[in-house]
N, C-alpha and C positions, 0 to 999 in steps of 0.2 A: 485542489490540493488537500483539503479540510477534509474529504471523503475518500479520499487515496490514504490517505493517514490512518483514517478510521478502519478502513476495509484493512490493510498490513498489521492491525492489533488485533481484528478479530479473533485468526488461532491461538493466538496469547492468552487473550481472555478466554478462549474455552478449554484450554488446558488450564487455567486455573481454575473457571470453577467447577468442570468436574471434579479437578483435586479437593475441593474444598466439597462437593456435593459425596463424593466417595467418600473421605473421610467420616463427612457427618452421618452418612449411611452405615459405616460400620460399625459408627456407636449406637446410632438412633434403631436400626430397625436389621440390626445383629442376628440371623436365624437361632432361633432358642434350642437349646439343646433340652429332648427330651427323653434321651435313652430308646433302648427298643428290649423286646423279650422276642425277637424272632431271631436275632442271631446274640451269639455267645462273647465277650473277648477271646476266648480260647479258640474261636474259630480260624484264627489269624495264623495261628501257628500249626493249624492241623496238615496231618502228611498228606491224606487223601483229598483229590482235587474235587475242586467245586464240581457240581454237574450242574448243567444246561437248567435245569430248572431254580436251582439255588442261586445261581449268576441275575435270572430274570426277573427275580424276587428280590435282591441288593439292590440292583437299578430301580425295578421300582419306587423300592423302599425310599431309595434316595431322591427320585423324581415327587415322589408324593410330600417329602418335608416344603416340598416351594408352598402348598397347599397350607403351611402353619401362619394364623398369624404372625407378624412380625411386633404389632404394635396392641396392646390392652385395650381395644375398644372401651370408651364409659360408660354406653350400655352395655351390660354383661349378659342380657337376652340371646343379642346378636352373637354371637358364639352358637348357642345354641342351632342357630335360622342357618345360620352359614352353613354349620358341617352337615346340617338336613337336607341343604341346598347341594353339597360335592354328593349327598348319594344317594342321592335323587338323579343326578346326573351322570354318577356312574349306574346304576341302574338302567338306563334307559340307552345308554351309549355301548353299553357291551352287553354282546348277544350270547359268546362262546362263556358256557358255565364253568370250564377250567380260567380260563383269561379271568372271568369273573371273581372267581374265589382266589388267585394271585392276588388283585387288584385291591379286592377289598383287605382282603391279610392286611398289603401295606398301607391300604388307608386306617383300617383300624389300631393297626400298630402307632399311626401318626398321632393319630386325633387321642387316642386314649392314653398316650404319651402327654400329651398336651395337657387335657383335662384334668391327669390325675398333678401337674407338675405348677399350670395356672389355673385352668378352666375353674375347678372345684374348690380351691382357695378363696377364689376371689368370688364366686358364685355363693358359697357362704358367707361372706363379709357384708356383700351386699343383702343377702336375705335377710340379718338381724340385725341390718339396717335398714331397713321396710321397702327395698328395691324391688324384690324381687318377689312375686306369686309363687305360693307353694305348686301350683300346679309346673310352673318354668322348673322350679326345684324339681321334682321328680322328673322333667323331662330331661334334665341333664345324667341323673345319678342310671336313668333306663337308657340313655345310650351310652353311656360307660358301664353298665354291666351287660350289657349288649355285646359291647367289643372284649368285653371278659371273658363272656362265654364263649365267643368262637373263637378267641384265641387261647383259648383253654391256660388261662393264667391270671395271677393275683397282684400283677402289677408289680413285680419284685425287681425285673429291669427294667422299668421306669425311672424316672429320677425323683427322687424326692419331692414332698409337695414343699411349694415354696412359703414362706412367713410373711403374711401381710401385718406390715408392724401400723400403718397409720389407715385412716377410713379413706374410702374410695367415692367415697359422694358425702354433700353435706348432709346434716344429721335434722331430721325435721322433728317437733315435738308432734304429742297425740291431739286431735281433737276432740278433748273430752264432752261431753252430750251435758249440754248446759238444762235439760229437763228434768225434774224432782221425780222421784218416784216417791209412791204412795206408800212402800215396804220398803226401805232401803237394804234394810242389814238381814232381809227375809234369807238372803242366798249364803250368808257366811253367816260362818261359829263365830262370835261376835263378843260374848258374854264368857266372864268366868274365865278366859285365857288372854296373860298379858305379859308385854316382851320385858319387862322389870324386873328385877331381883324379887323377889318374894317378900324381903323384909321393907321394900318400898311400896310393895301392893298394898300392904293394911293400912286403914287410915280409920278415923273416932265414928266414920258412919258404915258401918260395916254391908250395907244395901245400897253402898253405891257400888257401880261397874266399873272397870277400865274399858274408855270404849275402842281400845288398840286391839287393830286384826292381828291374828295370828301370821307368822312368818311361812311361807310354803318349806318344804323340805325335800331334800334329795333324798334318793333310796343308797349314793356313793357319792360321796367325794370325790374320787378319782376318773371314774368310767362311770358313770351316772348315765340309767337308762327308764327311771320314773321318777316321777313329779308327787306330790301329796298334798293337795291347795284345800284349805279350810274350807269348801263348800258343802251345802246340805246333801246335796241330792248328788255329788257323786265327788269323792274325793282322791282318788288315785288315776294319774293318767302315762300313758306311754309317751317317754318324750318322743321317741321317735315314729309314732303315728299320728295320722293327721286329726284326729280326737283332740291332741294336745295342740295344735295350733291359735296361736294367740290367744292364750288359757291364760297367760300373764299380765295380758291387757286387760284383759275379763275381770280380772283378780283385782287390777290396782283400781279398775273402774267402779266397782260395786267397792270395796274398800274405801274408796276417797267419797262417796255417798254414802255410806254408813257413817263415815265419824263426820262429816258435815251435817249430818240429821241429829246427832248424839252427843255431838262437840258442846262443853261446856263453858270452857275457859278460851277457847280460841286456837291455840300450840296444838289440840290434838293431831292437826293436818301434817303441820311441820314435821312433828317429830316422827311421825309416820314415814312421810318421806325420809328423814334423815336414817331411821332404821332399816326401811327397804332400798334404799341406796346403797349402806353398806352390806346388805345380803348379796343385792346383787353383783357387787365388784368382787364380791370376795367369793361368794360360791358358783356363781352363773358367767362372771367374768373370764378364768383362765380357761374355761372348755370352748369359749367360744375360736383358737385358735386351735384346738382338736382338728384333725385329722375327719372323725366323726358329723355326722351333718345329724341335728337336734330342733326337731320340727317345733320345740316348744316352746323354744328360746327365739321364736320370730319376733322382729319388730322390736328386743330388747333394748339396742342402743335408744330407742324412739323415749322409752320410757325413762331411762336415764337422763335424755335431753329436757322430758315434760317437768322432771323433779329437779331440774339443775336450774329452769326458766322459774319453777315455784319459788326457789330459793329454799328449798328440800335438801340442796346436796350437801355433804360431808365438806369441810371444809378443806381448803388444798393442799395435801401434804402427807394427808394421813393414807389417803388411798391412790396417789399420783395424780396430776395434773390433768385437766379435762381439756383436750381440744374442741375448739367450736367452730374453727374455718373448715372448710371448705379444702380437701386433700385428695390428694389420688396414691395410688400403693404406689410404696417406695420402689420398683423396678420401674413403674413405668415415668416416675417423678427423675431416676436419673439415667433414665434410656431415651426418653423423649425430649425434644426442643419445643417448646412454645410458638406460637402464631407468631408472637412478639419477635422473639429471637430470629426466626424467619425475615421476616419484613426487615428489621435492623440488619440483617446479611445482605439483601437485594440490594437497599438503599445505600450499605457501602460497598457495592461491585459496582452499583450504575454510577457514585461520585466517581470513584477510583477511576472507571474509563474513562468519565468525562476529563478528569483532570489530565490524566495519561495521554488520551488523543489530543489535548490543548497544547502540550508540554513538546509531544512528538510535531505536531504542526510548525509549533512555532521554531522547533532545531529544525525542520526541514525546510523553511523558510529564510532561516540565518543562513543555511549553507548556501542557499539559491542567491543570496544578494551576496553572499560573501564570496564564491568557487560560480558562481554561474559564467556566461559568456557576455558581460556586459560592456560594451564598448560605448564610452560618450568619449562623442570627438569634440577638441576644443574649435573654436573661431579661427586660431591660425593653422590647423588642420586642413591637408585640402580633401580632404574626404568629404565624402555626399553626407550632406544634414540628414536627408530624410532616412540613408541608409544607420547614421548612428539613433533615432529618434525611434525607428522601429526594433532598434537592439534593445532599447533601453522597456520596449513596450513588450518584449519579448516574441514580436510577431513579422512579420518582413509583406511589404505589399508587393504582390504578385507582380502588380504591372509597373513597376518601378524596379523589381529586381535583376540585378545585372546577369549575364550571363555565367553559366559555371566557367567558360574558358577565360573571361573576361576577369572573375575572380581571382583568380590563380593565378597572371600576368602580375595583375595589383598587387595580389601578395610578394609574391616573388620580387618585385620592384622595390618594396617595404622593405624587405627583410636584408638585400643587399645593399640596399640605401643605409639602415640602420648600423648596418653592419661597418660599412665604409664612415658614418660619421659617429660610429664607436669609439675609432681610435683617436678622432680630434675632441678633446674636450671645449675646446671653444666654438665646434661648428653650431650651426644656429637650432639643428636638429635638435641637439641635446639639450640647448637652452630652454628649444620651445620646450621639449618633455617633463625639464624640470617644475617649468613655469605653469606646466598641463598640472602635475602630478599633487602639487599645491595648488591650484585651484579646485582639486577634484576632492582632495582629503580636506577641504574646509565644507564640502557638500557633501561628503559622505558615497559620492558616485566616482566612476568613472574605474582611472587606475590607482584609487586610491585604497589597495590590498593592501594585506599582506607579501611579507618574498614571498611564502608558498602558490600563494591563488598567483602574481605575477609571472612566477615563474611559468605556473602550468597555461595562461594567456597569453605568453609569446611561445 
């Protein structure tokens, strides 16, 4: 009975939880809208009908979005591996060079919709937060102008790139090189330039130094496209060539070795940090959400973390609050569900059935002792014991049961007998029934129903 129960909930339970699994799916893993530059809004309304080859090219287009992530990978590599992996495979799987350039349209339309909307957002975030190799960098920015160039457009009906407001992996410091060099301050203008007002610079020994490094400088504020770092042997760099990469690690490293070797009072380290702290949040900090990708500004968060661990940083307030958990970008933080939340949805679908099928068992068990066909005959009954005994066991033995015509005689004998000492109240019939009927309702058996189940048993 316990498995008959369970088997008649099963459809229940799976139209609930695809309800509950569809739902979660249209928040969780929502197809991202990325725009397209292959067709128009105005296309919609135009007079002249599609032709056969524009129709084959919407279909695809449309077939090729299932190819879109749905969900942010935390490695942001994998983006990359993937869309190399769909055209690699379309390469190899179509032969016809018109099919083929269809195909690819839509696939380039898709991915480079993608990329310019997540891929490259968040592929920057993680790069100047020491995620990513400059080499994975240029393999991204080369297959998005890839897909530029053959679809001969600048990405205008794309969608917008998206805002990564919080870090997408946590933020690791540098490991600074715990060896002394024999020149420390050989590589930086060291001497003679100091981040202090001037009228703080002079002091009663005029042949002492400040032994504070110079601050790097931008060539713009706004669009900044060179670096100018106090080194000897070469001082102006491209941010966006890989000449400039990790030029700023370079910088703070021979930096924090020079006023360690130089340091007199102890504070020079600190205050160093506290000034290159606020250089970097304030000129190097608002580009890093640029549009623009800035080979120079790699691994910057890193540096921020090593000076924030030194007790270097700015104190809280002045330049915004520093995160130090551990975060993923805010799309995928309230598009995704956690393991957690998972596991906590199984565990109350699998209580809920249990208790459900317990619930259903046991009504379908009251109805069986309460509407079933239970007959216990009394002692002054003259009906067969054994026939009421296997009523009660719910089963009848073959070789004791009476014939079907033999049945029927019996009954029919009952039922006119009944009938006939219905209308004397004092025939001995009625007495005995009464005396059945309380015997039965102090045991709980017998004809001890309800009118309803009574009625339906005679």
């Amino acid at each position: 009975k316990l498995n008959k129960g369970c088997v008649m909930w099963i459809p229940v339970l799976l139209v609930v939880s695809n309800f509950l699994l569809l739902s979660n799916s249209e928040s969780v893993c929502k197809q991202p809208n990325t725009g397209t530059v292959l067709f128009r809004n105005i296309d919609i309304h135009r007079r002249q009908c599609w032709s056969i080859e524009e129709l084959a090219l919407l279909y695809t287009r449309r077939a090729m979005m299932e190819l879109v992530p749905r969900q942010i990978p935390h490695n942001i590599p994998l983006i990359l591996e993937y869309m190399q992996i769909c055209l690699t495979t379309l390469k190899e799987t179509v032969t016809s060079k018109v099919v083929y350039d269809y195909m690819f349209a839509a696939l380039a339309d898709t991915f480079g919709g993608y990329l310019q909307t997540y891929g490259l957002p968040l592929l920057h975030e993680a790069y100047y937060e020491g995620y990513v190799s400059y080499d994975t960098a240029v393999g991204f920015h080369r297959l998005q102008d890839e897909f530029k160039g053959f679809l001969m457009t600048n990405g205008e009906g794309w969608t917008r790139p998206m805002e990564v407001r919080k870090h997408i992996n946590r933020i690791l410091p540098l490991k600074l090189p715990t060896t002394v060099s024999s020149k420390p301050c050989a590589l930086l203008f060291s001497e003679a330039t100091c981040l202090k007002p001037a009228a703080e610079e002079q002091s009663e020994d005029t042949n002492q130094t400040n032994p504070l490094i110079p601050l790097p400088i931008l060539d713009d504020s706004k669009q900044p496209n060179s670096i100018a770092i106090p080194f000897k042997n070469r001082a102006l760099f491209n941010l966006k060539n890989r000449s400039s990469y990790d030029i700023l690690i370079k910088y703070y490293i021979e930096a924090s070795r020079c006023i360690a070797k130089s340091r007199k009072t102890g504070t020079e380290q600190s205050e160093f940090d506290h000034v290159f702290s606020d250089w970097l949040k304030t000129k190097v900090g608002p580009h890093l959400k640029d549009d623009a990708w800035y080979v120079g500004f790699s691994n910057v968060l890193r540096i921020e973390e090593t000076i924030h661990q030194r007790g270097g940083m700015i104190a809280a307030g002045s330049t915004g609050e520093r995160e130090q958990e551990s975060l993923f970008s805010e799309l995928e933080s309230e598009a995704q569900l956690t393991q957690t939340a998972y596991i906590a949805i199984a565990v109350i679908l699998i209580v809920s059935l249990l208790v459900i099928c317990f619930l259903y068992w046991a009504f379908i068990k009251h109805c069986i002792m309460c509407c079933g066909k239970l007959d216990v005959e009394s002692p002054n009954n003259s009906g067969d014991p054994s026939e009421s005994s296997s009523l009660l066991s719910g089963t009848e033995d073959s070789s004791n049961a009476p014939s079907t015509k033999g049945r029927a005689r019996r009954k029919a004998c009952k039922h006119s007998k009944n009938k006939s000492d219905s209308t004397n109240p004092d025939s001995p019939s009625v007495k005995s029934a009464t005396d059945e009927s309380r015997v039965t309702l102090s045991f709980g058996l017998g004809k001890g129903f309800p009118p309803r189940c009574r009625k339906h048993r005679h």
